[in-house]
MARSE-637113 format. One line per 8 residues: their letters; for each residue x, y, z of C-alpha. Coordinates in Angstrom, 3 decimals. Layout:
a) X/Y/Z  ...
END
This chain:
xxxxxxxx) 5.375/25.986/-27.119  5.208/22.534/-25.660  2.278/21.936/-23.662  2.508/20.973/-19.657  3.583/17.709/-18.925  0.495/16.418/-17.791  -1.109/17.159/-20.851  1.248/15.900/-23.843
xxxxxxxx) -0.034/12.446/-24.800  3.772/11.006/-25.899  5.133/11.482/-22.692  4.918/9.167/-20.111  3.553/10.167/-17.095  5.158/9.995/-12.993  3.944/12.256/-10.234  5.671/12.748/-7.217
xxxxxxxx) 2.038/13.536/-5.274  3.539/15.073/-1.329  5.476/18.098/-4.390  2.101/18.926/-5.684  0.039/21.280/-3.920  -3.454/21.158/-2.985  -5.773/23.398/-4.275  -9.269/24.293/-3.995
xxxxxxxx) -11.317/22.702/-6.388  -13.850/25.119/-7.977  -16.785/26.582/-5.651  -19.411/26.099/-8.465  -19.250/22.678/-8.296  -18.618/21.778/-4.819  -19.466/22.842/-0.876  -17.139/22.526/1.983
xxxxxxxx) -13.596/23.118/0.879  -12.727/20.151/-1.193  -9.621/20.289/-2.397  -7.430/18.629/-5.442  -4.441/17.132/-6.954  -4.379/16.959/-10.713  -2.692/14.496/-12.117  -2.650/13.818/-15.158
xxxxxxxx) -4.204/14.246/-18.105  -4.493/11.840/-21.393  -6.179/13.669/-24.474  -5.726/10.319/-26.289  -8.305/9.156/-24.345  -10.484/11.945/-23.123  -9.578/10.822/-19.521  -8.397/12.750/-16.362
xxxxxxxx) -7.144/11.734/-13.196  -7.059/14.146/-9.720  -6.814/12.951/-6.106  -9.319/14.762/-3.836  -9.561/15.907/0.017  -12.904/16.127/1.351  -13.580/17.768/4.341  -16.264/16.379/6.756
xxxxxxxx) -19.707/17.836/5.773  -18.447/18.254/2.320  -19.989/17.851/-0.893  -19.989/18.111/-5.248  -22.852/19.349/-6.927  -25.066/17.261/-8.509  -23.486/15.621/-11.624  -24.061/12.700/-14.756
xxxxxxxx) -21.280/10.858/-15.178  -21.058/10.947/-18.778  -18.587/8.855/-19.393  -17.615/6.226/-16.869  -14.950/6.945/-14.137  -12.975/4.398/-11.330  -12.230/5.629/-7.990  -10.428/4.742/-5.068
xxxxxxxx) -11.303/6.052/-1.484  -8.138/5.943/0.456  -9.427/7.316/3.758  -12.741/8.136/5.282  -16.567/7.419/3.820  -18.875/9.115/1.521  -22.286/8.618/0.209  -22.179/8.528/-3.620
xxxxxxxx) -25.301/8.247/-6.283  -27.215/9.694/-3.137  -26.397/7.158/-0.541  -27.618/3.287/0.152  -31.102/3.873/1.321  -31.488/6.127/-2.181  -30.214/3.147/-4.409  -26.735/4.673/-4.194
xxxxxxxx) -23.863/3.498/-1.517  -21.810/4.686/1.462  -18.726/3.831/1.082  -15.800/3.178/3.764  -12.124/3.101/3.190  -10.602/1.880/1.569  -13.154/1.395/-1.007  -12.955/1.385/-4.301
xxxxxxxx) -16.217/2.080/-7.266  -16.813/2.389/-10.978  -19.498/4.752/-11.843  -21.366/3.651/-15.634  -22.163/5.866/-17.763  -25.335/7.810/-17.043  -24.529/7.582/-13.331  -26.465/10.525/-11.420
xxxxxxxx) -25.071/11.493/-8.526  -27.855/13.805/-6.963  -25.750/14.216/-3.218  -21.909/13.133/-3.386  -21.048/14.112/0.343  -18.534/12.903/2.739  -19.224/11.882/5.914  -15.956/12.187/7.675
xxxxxxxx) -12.604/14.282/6.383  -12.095/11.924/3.372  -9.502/10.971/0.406  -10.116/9.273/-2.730  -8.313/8.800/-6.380  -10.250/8.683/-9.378  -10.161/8.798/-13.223  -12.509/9.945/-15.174
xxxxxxxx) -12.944/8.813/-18.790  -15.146/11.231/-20.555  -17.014/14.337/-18.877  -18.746/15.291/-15.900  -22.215/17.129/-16.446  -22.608/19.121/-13.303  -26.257/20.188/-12.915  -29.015/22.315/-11.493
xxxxxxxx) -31.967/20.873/-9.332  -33.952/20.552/-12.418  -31.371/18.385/-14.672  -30.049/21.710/-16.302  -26.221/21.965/-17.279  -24.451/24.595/-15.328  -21.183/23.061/-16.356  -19.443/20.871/-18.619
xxxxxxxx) -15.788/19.396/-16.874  -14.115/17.799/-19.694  -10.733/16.656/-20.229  -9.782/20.037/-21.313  -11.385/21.686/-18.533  -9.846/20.102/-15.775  -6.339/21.372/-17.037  -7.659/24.606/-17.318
xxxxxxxx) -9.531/24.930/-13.649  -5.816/23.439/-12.121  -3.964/26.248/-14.342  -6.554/28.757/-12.590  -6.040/27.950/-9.552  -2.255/27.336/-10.009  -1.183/29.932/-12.209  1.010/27.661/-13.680
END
């Protein structure tokens, strides 16, 4: 069985984005309805790449970058790493920010009905209130939360 598309790590890789559906991105790790695109997905590197739509008042839980990411916000504004009075940022679109290694991101909400592109290269440590794992979103599980939510 060949693996999806998105996954296999010889193929090149070309998405079409208005023929892929949004979908809710998991409710464990996020308030408000945010929504996502996957992709792709490059095992060679341990990276992932989703576009997401965040409604106003949305939010992710609080996560460690583990590995560093880039993003792009295409439309709206969001505080990240808390926001700039907290040492993090707000910001506008279009924006774009690289988040280290280590980065905490205690409040990741969005201000107005928002866009934004990002890879991430190496996990996301989503955590409690006391720095306690509650989930792990690797490379592998991002494939596996869109094939949830897709069925495909």
């Amino acid at each position: 069985m060949n693996p999806p598309t998105h996954m296999n790590p010889v193929d090149g890789r070309y998405v079409q984005m208005e023929t892929v559906d949004w979908v809710d991105f998991p409710a464990a790790l996020s308030a408000g309805g945010i929504r996502w695109k996957l992709l792709n997905v490059a095992p060679e590197m341990g990276a992932w790449t989703a576009i997401f739509d965040c409604p106003e008042g949305s939010s992710f839980a609080p996560h460690v970058h583990i590995g560093p990411g880039e993003y792009f916000l295409t439309k709206g504004r969001m505080n990240v790493r808390g926001c700039a009075d907290e040492g993090g940022a707000t910001a506008a679109a279009p924006g774009y920010g690289y988040e280290p290694c280590r980065a905490l991101h205690t409040r990741t909400c969005f201000l107005e009905d928002s866009e934004f592109y990002m890879t991430f290269l190496g996990p996301l440590n989503f955590v409690d209130d006391a720095g306690r794992t509650i989930a792990l979103a690797t490379r592998k599980d991002a494939p596996d939360a869109w094939e949830a939510a897709t069925g495909v």
